[in-house]
Steps between C-alpha positions, in 0.01 A plus 500: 500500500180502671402142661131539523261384213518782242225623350579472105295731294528437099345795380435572114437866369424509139380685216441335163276506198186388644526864688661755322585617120831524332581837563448478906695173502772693321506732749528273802794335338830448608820576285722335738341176621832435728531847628083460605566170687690644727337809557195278580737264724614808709144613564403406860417158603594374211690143457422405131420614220464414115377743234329360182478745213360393178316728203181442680559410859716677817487320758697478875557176703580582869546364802462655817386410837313783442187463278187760453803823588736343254274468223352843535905638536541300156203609307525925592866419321395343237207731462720856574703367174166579259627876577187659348293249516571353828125546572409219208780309599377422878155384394657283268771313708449234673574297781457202696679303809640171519213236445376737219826556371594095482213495280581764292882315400377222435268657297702656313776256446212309351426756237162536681591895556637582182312707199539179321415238660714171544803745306857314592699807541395593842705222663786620344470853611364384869855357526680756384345738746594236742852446438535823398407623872693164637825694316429847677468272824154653585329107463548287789371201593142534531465640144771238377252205616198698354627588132626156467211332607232761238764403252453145575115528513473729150709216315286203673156725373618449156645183487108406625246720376705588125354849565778606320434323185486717232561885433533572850716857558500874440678472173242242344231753638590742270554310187117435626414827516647603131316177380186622607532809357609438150398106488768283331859603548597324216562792209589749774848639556600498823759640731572407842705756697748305757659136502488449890284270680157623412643615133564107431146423612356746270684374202425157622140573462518693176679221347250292558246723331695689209662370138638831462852489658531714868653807574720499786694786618700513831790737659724202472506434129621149567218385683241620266703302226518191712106522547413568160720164405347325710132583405623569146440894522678785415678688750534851485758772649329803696707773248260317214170479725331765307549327156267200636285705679401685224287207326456304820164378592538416902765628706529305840745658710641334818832635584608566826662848404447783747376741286268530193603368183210590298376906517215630361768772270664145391223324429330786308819520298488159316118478508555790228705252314222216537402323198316238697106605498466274824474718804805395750473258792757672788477242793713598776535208783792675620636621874527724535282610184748576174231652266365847614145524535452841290591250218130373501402869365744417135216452229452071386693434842328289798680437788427238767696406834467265751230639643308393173617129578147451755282412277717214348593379849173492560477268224751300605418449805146351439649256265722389813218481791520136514901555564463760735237318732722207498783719570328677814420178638885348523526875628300451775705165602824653470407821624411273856873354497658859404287643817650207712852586436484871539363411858823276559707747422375744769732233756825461247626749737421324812660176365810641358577674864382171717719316235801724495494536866491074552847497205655751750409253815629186297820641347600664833428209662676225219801702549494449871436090448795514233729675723437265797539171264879648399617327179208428251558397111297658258252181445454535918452852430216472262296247683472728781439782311231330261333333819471816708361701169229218466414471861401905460347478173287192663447654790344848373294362140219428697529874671534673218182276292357587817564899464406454108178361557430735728563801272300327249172464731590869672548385801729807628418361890691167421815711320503765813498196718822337296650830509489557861616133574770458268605828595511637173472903599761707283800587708 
């Protein structure tokens, strides 16, 4: 344990959809989420770390006392996974240090980052990152107090601005996006690939827009079933897929399968079987993607991706500008408290080792005063005990307010100075 005032370092490297296309993002990707935590935690000078990895964002939390070395370390490895096109990859990852990347969580706990803007599912999978890193035991403390607090400030942003009112997520995006292109949805047949999270948004959206009954089809038969009750669709099994395809107008496919499920050879095979003079709608919001991209060549096929989402984000967020200025501003306040505790925590070592050191003085000592007293019920017994426990609490509050305040106004002379006094050197 080191006893002088650490410098803390919250560094964020990220690439995300703002930057780079679906098939780069693909390529950065990580299979194992667990296994890259703690490859990441064993790089050097590194304490913490969370990885968030969505279908359009990758993106590392770390902390180090290390800041500008660290973050370069972080982005050459997330960069040198591109393979090929590791080039492309550097210019479009990003990074930024701990004032910067404050900003950034909040920001995107408050949907203020995402492709949609305001969409709820980001503080879901914010907190899955975090716990799942908290479960590999590569999250400590600094990064506990910083996800919980963005959590905290992305539900307060839409509890007060309601810039989450509405169709407000990938899923809803695309049911946007097929709207758009064919108009009503109402007479179209429609089949949504996957019964997951971003599955049940899609069908929540279509069923919104569409008389016609949904398609669902899912891996787990039972879940597509219990979706399509619920939304009074029709769930299909994957064996039968081609049946509905065949006459399907849209296909919106968001699976989470790690391959494709739709090939050009398949698609070409029913399209020969198409009585349905519509051309077809492929929409893959996958990740990784689950449609192949030569499938765009099949004649009366158009396929879109996420990448094709901008323009209806763009939408969306212009609808929402009143939200999002609102939202910046309680940013701004927060983002002044959140600044103030990472500063605090630069002396939690300090004050566990002058307080650990003081318990070691008092129980050594108690035992002593005990011994000498002889016989001593247990009600004698605990009024010593509890009186010599509150004489040190009393006695070092003010001390460690004292070193708190300092950290907070970066006053490293005044924390040297308690250091050296209280004798606080590692041994």
């Amino acid at each position: 344990m080191h006893s002088s005032a650490k410098n803390i370092n919250i560094i964020n490297v990220r690439i995300t959809h703002k930057t780079a296309r679906v098939p780069l993002m693909e390529a950065v990707a990580f299979k194992d989420t667990r296994s890259a935590l703690k490859t990441i935690r064993s790089m050097k000078n590194v304490d913490e770390c969370v990885l968030i990895q969505t279908c359009n964002r990758i993106e590392l939390y770390i902390v180090s006392e290390e800041g500008e070395k660290v973050a370069k370390r972080a982005k050459d490895f997330l960069a040198k996974r591109a393979g090929t096109m590791v080039e492309e990859a550097s210019k479009a990852i990003e990074y930024s240090l701990t004032g910067d990347t404050l900003r950034h969580i909040l920001r995107l706990t408050s949907g203020l980052e995402s492709m949609v803007i305001g969409e709820d599912q980001v503080l879901n999978q914010v907190w899955d990152a975090y716990l799942e890193a908290n479960s590999a035991k590569t999250a400590g403390i600094v990064l506990k107090h910083l996800f919980m607090r963005a959590m905290s400030v992305g539900r307060r942003v839409r509890k007060e601005t309601g810039i989450n009112k509405g169709a407000v997520s990938i899923g809803s995006a695309a049911v946007e996006l097929a709207e758009s292109l064919l108009g009503k949805l109402d007479q179209k047949k429609i089949l949504v690939m996957g019964a997951g999270e971003i599955g049940t948004l899609v069908a929540k959206a279509l069923a919104r827009r569409c008389l016609k009954p949904i398609f669902i089809a899912n891996r787990t038969y039972a879940r597509a079933v219990k979706l399509a009750e619920n939304l009074s669709g029709r769930a299909i099994k994957f064996d039968k897929l081609e049946e509905t395809l065949v006459d399907s107008d849209v296909v919106i496919c968001s699976t989470a399968a790690p391959h494709y499920l739709l090939t050009k050879d398949l698609v070409s095979k029913f399209m020969k079987q198409r009585q349905n003079k519509n051309d077809l709608i492929i929409i893959d919001i996958s990740n990784p993607r689950n449609v192949e991209k030569a499938t765009q060549e099949v004649e009366k096929v158009k396929l879109y991706d996420i990448d094709d989402l901008q323009l209806i984000a763009e939408k969306n967020k212009q609808k929402r500008q009143k939200s999002v200025e609102k939202a910046s501003n309680l940013i701004d306040k927060e983002l002044i408290l959140l600044n103030r505790d990472i500063k605090i925590q630069s002396v939690r070592d300090i004050v566990s080792l002058l307080f650990s050191r003081a318990e070691e003085i008092r129980q050594r000592e108690l035992k002593k005063a005990l011994k000498m007293l002889g016989h001593v019920d247990a009600k004698e017994k605990k009024i010593i005990e509890d009186l010599t426990f509150i004489l040190l609490k009393q006695t070092y509050a003010p001390i460690v307010e004292n070193l708190r305040l300092a950290a907070k106004d970066d006053d490293k002379r005044l924390i040297e100075v308690a250091i050296n006094l209280f004798g606080l050197e590692p041994s």
